[in-house]
MITIZA-161380 format. One line per 2 residues: number of its first residue (from 0); their letters; for each residue x, y, z of C-alpha. Coordinates in steps of 0.02 Angstrom, whole numbers, plus 50000, padded with zeros to 5 digits. Each point is the difference from the previous one (the first is absolute). Example, Ala and Ser with C-alpha at 12.3 -4.5 7.8 and 13.67 -1.06 7.14 Angstrom:
// residues 2
0 = AS = 50615,49775,50390; 50069,50172,49967
// end
This chain:
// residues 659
0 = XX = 50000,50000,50000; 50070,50159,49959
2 = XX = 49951,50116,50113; 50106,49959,50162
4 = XX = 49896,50035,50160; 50057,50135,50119
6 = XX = 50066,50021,50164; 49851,50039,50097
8 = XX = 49989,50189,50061; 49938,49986,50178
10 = XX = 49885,50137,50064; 50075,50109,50136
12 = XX = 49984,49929,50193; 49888,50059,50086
14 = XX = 49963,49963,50200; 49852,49890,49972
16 = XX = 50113,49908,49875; 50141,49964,50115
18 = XX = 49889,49947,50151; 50053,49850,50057
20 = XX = 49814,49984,50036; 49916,50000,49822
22 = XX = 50076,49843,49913; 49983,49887,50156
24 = XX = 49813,50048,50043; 49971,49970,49824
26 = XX = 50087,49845,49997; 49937,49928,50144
28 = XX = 49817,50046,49946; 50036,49929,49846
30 = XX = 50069,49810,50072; 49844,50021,50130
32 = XX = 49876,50010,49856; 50086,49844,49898
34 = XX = 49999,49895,50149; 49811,50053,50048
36 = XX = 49987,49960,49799; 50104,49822,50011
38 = XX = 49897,49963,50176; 49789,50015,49923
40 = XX = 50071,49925,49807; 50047,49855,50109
42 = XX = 49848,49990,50100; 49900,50019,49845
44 = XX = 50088,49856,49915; 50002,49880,50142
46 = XX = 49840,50065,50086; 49806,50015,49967
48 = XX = 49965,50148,49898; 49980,50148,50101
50 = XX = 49887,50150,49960; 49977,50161,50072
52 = XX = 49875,50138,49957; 50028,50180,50057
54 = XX = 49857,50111,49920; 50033,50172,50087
56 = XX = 50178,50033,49917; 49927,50005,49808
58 = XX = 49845,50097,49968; 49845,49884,49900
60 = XX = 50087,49837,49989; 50120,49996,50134
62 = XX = 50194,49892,50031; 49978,49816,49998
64 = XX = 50144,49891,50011; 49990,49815,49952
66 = XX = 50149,49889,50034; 50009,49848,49908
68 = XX = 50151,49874,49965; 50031,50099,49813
70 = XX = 50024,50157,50093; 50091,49935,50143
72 = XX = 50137,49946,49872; 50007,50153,49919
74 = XX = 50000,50117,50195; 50142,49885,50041
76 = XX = 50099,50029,49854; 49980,50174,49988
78 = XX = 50067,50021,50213; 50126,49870,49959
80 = XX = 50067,50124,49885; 49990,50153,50114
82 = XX = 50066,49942,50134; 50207,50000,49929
84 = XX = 49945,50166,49940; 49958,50069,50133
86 = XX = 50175,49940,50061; 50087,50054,49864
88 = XX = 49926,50184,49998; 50082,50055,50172
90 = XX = 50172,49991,49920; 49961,50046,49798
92 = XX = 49887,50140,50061; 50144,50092,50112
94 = XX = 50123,49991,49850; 49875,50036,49866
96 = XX = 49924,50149,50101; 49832,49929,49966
98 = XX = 49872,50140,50077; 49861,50024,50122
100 = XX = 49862,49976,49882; 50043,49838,49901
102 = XX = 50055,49916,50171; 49840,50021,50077
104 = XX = 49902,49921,49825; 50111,49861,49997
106 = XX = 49908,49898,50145; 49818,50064,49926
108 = XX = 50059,49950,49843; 50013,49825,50072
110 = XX = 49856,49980,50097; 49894,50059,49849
112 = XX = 50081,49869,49887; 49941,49876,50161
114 = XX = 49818,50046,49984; 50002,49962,49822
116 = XX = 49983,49807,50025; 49911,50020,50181
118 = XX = 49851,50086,49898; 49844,49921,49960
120 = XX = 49879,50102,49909; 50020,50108,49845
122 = XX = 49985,50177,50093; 50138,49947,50144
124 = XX = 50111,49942,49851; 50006,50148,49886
126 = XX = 50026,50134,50158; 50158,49877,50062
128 = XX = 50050,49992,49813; 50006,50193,49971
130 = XX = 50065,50022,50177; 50152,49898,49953
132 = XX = 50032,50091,49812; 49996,50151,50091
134 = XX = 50093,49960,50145; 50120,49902,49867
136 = XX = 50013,50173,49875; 50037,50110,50134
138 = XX = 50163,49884,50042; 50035,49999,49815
140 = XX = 50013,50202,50001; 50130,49995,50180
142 = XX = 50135,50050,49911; 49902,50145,49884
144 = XX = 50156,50101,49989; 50066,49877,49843
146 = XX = 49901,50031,49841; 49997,49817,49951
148 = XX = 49913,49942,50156; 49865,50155,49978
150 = XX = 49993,49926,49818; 49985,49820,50071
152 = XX = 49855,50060,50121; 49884,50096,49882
154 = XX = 50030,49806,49897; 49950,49901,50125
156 = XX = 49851,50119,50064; 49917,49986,49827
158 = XX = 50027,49826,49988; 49951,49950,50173
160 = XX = 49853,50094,49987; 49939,49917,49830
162 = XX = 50026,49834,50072; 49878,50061,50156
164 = XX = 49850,50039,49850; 50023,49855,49933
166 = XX = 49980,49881,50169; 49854,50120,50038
168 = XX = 49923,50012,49836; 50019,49797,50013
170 = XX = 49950,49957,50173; 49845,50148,49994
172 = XX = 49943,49883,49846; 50033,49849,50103
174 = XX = 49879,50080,50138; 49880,50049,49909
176 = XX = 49998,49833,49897; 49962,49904,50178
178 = XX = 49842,50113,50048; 50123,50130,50116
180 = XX = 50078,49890,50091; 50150,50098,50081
182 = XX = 50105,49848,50105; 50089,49900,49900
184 = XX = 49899,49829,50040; 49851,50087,49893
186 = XX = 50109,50020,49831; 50015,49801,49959
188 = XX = 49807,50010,49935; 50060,50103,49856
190 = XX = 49925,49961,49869; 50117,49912,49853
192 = XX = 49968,50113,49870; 50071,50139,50110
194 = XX = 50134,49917,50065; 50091,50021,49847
196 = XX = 50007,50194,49988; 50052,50008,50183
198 = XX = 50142,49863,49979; 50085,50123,49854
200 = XX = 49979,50150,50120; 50052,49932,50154
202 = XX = 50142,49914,49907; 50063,50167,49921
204 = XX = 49970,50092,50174; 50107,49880,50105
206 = XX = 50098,49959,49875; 50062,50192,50001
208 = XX = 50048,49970,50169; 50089,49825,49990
210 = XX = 50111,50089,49842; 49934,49888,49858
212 = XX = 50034,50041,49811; 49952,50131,49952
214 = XX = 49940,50086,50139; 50173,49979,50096
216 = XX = 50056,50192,49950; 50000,50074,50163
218 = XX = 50110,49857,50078; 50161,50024,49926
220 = XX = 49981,50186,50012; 49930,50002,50189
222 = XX = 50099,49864,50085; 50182,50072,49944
224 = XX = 49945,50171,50078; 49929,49981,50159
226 = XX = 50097,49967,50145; 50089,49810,50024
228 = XX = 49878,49946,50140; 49855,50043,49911
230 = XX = 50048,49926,49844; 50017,49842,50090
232 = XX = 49821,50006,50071; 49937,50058,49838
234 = XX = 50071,49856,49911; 49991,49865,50111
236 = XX = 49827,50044,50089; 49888,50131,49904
238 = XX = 50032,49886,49840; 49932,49860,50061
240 = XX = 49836,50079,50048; 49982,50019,49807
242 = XX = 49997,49821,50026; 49904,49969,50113
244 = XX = 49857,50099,49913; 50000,49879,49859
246 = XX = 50002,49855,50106; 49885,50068,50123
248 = XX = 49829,50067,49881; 50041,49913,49856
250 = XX = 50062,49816,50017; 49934,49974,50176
252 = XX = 49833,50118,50022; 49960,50004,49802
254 = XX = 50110,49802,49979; 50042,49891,49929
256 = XX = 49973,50102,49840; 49975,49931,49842
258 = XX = 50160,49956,49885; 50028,50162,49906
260 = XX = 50029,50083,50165; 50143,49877,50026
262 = XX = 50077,50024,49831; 49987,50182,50028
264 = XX = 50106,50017,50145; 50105,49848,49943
266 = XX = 50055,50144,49866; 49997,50134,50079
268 = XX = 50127,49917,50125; 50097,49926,49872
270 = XX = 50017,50166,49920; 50043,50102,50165
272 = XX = 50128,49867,50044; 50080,49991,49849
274 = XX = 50016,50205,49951; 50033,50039,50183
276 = XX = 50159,49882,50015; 50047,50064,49827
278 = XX = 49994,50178,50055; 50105,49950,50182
280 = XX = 50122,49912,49902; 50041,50161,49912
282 = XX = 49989,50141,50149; 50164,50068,50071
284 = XX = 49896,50086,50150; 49994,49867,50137
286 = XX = 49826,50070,50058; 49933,50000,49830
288 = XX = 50072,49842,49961; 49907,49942,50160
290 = XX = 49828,50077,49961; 50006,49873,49827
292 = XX = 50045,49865,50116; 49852,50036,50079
294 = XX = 49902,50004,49840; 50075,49842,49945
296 = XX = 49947,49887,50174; 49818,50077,49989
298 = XX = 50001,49961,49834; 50030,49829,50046
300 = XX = 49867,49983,50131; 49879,50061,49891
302 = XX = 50060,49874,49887; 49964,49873,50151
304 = XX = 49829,50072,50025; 49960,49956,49805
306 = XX = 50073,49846,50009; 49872,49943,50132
308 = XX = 49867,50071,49946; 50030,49913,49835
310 = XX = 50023,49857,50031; 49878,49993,50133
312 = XX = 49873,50037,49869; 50081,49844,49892
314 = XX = 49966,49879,50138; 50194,49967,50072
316 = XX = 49982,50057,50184; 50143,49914,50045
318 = XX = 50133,50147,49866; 49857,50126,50076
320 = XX = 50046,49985,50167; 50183,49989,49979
322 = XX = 50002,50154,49911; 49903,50098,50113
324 = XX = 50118,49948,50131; 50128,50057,49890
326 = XX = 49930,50180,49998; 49972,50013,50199
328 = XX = 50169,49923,50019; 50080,50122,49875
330 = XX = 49901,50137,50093; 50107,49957,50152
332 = XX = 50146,49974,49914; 49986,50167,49914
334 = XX = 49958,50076,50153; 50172,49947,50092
336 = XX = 50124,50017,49846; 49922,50169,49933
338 = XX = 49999,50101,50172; 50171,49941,50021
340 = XX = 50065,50063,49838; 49937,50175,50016
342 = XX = 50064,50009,50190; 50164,49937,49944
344 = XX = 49981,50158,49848; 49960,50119,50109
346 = XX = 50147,49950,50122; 50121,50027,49820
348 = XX = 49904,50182,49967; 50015,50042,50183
350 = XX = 50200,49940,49989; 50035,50073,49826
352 = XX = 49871,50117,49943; 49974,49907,49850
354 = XX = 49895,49892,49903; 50079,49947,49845
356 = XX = 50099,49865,49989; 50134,50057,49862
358 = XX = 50036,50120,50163; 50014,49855,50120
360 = XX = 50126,49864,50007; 50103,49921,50162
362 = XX = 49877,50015,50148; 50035,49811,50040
364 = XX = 50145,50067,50105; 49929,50169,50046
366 = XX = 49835,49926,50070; 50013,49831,50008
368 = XX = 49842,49955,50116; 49898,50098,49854
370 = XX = 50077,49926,49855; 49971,49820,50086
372 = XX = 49821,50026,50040; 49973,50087,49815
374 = XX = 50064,49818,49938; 49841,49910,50089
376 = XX = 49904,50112,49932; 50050,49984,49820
378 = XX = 50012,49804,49993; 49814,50012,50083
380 = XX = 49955,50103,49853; 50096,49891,49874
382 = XX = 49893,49839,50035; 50147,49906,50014
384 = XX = 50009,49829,50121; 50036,50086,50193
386 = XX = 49925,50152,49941; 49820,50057,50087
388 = XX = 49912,49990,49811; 50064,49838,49963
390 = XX = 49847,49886,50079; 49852,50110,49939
392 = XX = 50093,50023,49824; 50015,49822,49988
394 = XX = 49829,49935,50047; 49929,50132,49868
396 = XX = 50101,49910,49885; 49945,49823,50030
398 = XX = 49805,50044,50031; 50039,50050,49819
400 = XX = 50087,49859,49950; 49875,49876,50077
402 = XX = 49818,50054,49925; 49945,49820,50024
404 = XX = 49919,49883,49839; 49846,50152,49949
406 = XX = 50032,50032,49844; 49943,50188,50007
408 = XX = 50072,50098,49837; 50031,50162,50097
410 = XX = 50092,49910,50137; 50113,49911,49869
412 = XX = 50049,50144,49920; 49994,50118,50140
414 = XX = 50111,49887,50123; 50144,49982,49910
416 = XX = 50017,50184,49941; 49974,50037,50215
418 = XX = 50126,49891,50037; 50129,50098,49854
420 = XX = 49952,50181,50067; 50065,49916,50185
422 = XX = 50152,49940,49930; 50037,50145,49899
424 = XX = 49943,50114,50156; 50123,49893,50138
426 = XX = 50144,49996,49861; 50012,50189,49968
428 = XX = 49953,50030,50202; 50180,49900,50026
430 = XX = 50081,50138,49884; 49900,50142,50077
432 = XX = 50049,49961,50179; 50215,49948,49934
434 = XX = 50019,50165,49940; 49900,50088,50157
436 = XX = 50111,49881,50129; 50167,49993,49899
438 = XX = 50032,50186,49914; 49925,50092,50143
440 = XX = 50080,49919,50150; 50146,49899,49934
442 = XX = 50179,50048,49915; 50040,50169,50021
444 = XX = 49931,50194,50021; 49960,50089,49867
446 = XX = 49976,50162,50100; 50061,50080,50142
448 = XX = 49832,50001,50093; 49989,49824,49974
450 = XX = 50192,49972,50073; 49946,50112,50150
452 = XX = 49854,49865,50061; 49971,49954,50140
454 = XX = 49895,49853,50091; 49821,50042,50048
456 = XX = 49968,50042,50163; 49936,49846,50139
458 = XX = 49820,50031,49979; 50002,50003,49824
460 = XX = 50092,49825,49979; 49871,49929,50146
462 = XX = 49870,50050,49885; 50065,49915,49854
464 = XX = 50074,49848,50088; 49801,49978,50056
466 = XX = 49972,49997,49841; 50131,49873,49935
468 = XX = 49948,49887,50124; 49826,49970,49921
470 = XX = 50095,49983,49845; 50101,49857,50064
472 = XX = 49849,49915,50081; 49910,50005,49846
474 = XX = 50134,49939,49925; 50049,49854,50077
476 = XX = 49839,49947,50099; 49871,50050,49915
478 = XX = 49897,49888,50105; 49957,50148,50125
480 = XX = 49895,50078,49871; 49903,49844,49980
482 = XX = 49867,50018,50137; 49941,50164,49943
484 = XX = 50013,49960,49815; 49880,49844,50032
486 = XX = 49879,50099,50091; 49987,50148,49865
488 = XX = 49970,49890,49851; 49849,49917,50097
490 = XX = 49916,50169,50001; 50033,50016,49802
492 = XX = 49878,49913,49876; 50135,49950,49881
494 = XX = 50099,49902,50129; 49875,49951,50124
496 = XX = 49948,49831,49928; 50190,49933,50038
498 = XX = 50115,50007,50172; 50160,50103,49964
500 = XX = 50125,49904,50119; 50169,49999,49895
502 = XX = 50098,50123,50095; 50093,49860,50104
504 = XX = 50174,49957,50013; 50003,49932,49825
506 = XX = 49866,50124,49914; 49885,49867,49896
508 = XX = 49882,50043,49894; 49816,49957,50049
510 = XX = 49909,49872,49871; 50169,50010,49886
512 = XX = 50163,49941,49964; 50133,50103,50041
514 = XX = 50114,50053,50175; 50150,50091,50069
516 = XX = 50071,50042,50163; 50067,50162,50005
518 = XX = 50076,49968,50192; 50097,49853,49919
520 = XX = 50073,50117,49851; 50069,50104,50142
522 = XX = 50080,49871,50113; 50080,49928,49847
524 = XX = 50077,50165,49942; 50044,50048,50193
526 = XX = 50064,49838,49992; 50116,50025,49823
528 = XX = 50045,50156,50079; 50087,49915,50165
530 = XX = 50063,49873,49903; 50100,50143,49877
532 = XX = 50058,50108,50151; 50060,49850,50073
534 = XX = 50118,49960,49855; 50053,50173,49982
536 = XX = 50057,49999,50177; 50095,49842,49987
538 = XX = 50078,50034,49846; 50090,50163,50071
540 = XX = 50049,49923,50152; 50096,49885,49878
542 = XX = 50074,50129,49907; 50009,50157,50088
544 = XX = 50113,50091,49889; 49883,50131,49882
546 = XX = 50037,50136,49887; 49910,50150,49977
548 = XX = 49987,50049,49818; 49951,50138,49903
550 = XX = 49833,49973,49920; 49982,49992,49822
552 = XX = 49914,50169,49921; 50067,49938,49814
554 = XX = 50168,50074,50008; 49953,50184,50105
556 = XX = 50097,50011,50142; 49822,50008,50121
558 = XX = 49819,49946,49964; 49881,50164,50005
560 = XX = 49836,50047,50003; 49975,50030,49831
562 = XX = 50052,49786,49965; 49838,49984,50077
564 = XX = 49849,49951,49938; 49858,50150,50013
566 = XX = 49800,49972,50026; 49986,50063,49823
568 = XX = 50141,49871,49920; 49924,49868,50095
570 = XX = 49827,50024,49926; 50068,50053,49820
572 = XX = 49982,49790,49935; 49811,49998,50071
574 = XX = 49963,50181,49917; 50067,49923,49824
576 = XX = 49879,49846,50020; 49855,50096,50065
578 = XX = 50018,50139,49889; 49820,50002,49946
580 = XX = 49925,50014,50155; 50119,50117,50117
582 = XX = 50032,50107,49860; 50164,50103,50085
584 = XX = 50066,50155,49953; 50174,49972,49955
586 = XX = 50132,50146,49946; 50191,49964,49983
588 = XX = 50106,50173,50001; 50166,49972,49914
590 = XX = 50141,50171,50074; 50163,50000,49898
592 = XX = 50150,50052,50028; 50037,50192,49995
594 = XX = 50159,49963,49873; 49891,49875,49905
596 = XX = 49850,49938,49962; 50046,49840,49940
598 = XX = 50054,49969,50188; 49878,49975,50113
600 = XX = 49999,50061,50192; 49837,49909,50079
602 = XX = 49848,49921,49931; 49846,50016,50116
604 = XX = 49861,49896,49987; 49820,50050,50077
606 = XX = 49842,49886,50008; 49862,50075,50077
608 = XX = 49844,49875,50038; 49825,50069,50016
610 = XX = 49833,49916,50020; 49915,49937,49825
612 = XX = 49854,49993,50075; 50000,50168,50069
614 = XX = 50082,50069,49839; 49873,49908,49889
616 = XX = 49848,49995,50097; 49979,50141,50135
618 = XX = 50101,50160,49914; 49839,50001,49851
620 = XX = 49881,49997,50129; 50080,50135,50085
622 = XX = 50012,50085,49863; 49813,49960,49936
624 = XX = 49947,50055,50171; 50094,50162,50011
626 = XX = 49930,50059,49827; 49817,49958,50044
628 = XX = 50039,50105,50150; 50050,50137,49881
630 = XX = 49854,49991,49920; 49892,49976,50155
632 = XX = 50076,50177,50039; 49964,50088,49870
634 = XX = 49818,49972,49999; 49997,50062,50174
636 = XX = 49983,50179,49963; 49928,50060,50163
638 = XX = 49816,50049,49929; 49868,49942,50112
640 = XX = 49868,49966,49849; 50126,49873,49925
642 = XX = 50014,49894,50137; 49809,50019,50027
644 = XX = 49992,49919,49818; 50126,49875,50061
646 = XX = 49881,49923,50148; 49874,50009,49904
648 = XX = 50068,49894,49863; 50071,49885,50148
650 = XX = 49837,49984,50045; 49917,49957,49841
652 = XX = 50135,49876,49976; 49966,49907,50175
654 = XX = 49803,49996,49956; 50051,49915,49831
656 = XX = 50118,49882,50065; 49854,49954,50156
658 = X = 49858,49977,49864
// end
């Protein structure tokens, strides 16, 4: 990417800003809220469903709160995510100089995103929904004083807020379809001719928030810009609520669903997955490049979602419950691996002042704990065996693989092409996360704020070593999720007619061929590992005689910088094979030399990476929309006797329409 990202200007201190008192009130509201959040999604999962009705706080219809096993899944993963945060923001906000105002939002920002799930009717819903994309926009615009985050904000505002008209347009239909029936209990007697037009608006709604293709816009832009901590929420708990919409209205309340509705968001997944780990691959801002991550891994749940659906529809329960395991167990996984790699960002930008990584280079040695953690992190979002994504990535893969003996046309041709878009997806996530890992923390510095790091301070790395824990347990024994998963898929239609109880020691696959024990992949490599050190040791006991030599830079006298491979050369073989699609500005400058120009002095080369889709799709409409508003303005002239004419005609047209 060509444009290198700046050292962060910091606003100037001010005494509320270096309180000692600010970050760690805000922090310790902030874990208090997750755990409260961790504590009821528990309950709910393991419990009787719990509801509570409190009519005095909301004028006509009042709060109700319904607390089922679904939601209790999705309040404990959104407090399991806010509670390293809330760690992690004593120590980033004192060296970021976060202020008064988006300290005190950060814990209402949470506990909004908790009432989400805990709601259950359609008027509590939409107030917890807007309370969150406010409370979540107002964290966006902390640091205002940059003109890319003001740009990111105004993004996100418009975007967040044409997702919220279509989830109200969608679930007012929904309401309206089931004689007025407010809780949600009431909206499974809509009628099937309805369902359909409030399964494509609820889909586009949520799947605005959850950063599906090509509604995803405000995700790259938004995420890079606001501050580390509330990236990591953002991406690893408000995303998921985009989720959880789908799943909630339309495949549990409005499910199964008929096959098309599969298919759809088989596509759509496949699609998101597949352009979003293109577009990570690519980005030489760790943030940004993070934000596509997260595109990618909802892409891939939604992918999940289709599967089961689909093949729910053809009559193989067995693939549909394995693959809407897959997409709660990705959920988790995503959860873990994804807070963790923004923390561990943030702790960089907070170090360095920088997110691009052709500025970054040699923080293994400068901030070792960081660079360490950042590695869990990126083999979780790799998929690789021993990463957090492995388990859920491969179960999607062999629900696809084994669709049972229907012979269903759409399946057939619809599996196989799933199961590519995967492979593809986990193959070019492995080359996203190698360049993110090896040019910005290994080899050497390739600036002087990057040589200057230094380690994050203790509450930081608590934060993200909470957070690398899950990944390891995940990891290894996956088993822990098991009790949870089992009980959510009973409350689903797609996967309640089979028992989910693979998530053992050896992780089998219910009604299916197929196993693997992640916990034995890890004692054999610990074990490889021993057995390697061992011999090392041995051996130089033997021979304890060593030379230190010079190492090879191909005949220079010491290996620079500039030997290394950049972000941008590391991507340059994927932007020649995907030309088609990324699209990338590319200029080469050519400077002789002042006695000659047949000499040359340095040859630059400059690829700069935008979004198609945003190039493509959303600068016409802006442009379409700006013009009508042009036009809009010019027929209001100020003369009271035109827009007289105007109502009247708005009237006439209403009467027409009625009749």
């Amino acid at each position: 990417m060509t444009a290198t990202v700046a050292r962060h200007a910091k606003p100037a201190d001010t005494p509320l800003r270096d309180s000692a008192f600010g970050p760690v009130l805000s922090g310790i509201a902030t874990t208090l809220v997750g755990v409260a959040g961790v504590t009821a999604g528990l309950i709910g999962v393991f419990g009787a469903p719990r509801s509570l009705s409190v009519g005095w706080l909301l004028p006509l219809s009042g709060v109700y709160l319904h607390l089922d096993r679904l939601g209790g899944f999705f309040l404990a993963l959104t407090g399991a995510v806010a509670i390293p945060v809330g760690a992690y923001v004593i120590g980033y906000a004192r060296r970021e100089h976060l202020g008064p105002v988006p300290l005190a939002v950060l814990p209402i920002f949470v506990a909004a995103m908790l009432v989400v799930p805990a709601a259950g009717s359609v008027t509590t819903f939409l107030l917890a929904w807007e309370s969150m994309a406010i409370a979540s926009l107002v964290l966006v615009f902390a640091e205002h004083h940059r003109r890319s985050a003001r740009t990111a904000g105004v993004f996100y505002a418009v975007m967040t807020q044409l997702g919220f008209a279509a989830i109200l347009a969608g679930l007012l239909v929904a309401s309206a379809a089931a004689g007025g029936a407010d809780e949600f209990a009431g909206l499974s007697a809509v009628p099937q001719g309805t369902r359909a037009a409030v399964f494509v608006l609820t889909v586009a709604g949520f799947g605005s928030k959850a950063g599906l293709v090509p509604l995803h816009a405000w995700l790259p832009r938004a995420h890079p810009e606001a501050p580390s901590p509330v990236s990591a929420l953002m991406s690893a708990a408000m995303v998921n609520l985009g989720v959880y919409g789908i799943v909630r209205f339309d495949l549990q309340l409005l499910g199964p669903g008929p096959r098309w509705w599969g298919l759809t968001l088989l596509i759509i997944g496949g699609i998101t997955a597949v352009y979003g780990v293109l577009q990570a691959s690519v980005a030489a801002d760790l943030k940004r490049l993070l934000a596509f991550s997260t595109t990618e891994n909802m892409g891939l749940v939604t992918l999940a979602l289709g599967a089961a659906t689909l093949l729910g529809a053809a009559g193989s329960t067995a693939a549909a419950t394995v693959a809407m395991a897959a997409a709660l167990l990705h959920l988790m996984a995503h959860a873990a691996f994804k807070s963790l790699g923004f923390l561990c960002a943030g702790s960089v930008l907070a170090a360095t002042g920088l997110r691009d990584l052709d500025r970054l280079g040699g923080l293994a040695r400068r901030m070792p704990a960081t660079t360490t953690l950042f590695g869990i992190a990126a083999l979780g979002a790799s998929g690789l065996p021993l990463g957090a994504g492995f388990v859920s990535e491969w179960l999607l893969v062999q629900s696809l693989i084994h669709t049972g003996a229907q012979r269903d046309p759409v399946v057939t041709l619809a599996a196989p092409l799933a199961v590519g878009a995967v492979a593809l997806t986990a193959g070019l996530g492995v080359a996203a996360m190698v360049k993110a890992f090896g040019v910005g923390f290994l080899a050497r510095p390739r600036s002087e704020h990057a040589a200057e790091a230094r380690e994050a301070t203790p509450s930081m790395i608590t934060g993200m070593a909470l957070c690398a824990c899950v990944c390891a347990v995940l990891a290894v024994v996956p088993m822990v999720a098991g009790p949870a998963l089992e009980r959510v898929l009973g409350e689903l239609p797609v996967s309640a007619a089979r028992d989910f109880a693979g998530l053992g020691w050896m992780v089998r696959l219910p009604g299916m061929s197929g196993s693997i024990s992640p916990g034995v992949l890890a004692l054999t490599l610990a074990l490889a590992v021993a057995a390697v050190a061992t011999a090392t040791t041995l051996r130089a006991r033997r021979n304890p005689a060593t030379a230190t030599l010079p190492l090879w830079a191909c005949g220079a006298d010491q290996p620079s910088a500039r030997m290394q491979y950049t972000a941008t050369s590391f991507a340059e073989p994927l932007e020649r094979v995907f030309d088609d699609v990324l699209r990338p500005d590319t200029d080469i400058e050519i400077t002789p030399l002042a006695e000659s120009r047949y000499l040359v002095e340095k040859v630059a080369y400059r690829a700069r990476h935008t979004d198609t889709v945003e190039t493509r799709l959303y600068r016409p409409v802006v442009r379409a929309v700006r013009t009508a508003a042009v036009a809009v303005a010019r027929a209001h002239n100020g003369s009271v006797h035109l827009y007289l004419a105007y109502g009247a005609l708005g009237v006439l047209i209403v009467l027409v329409v009625s009749r």
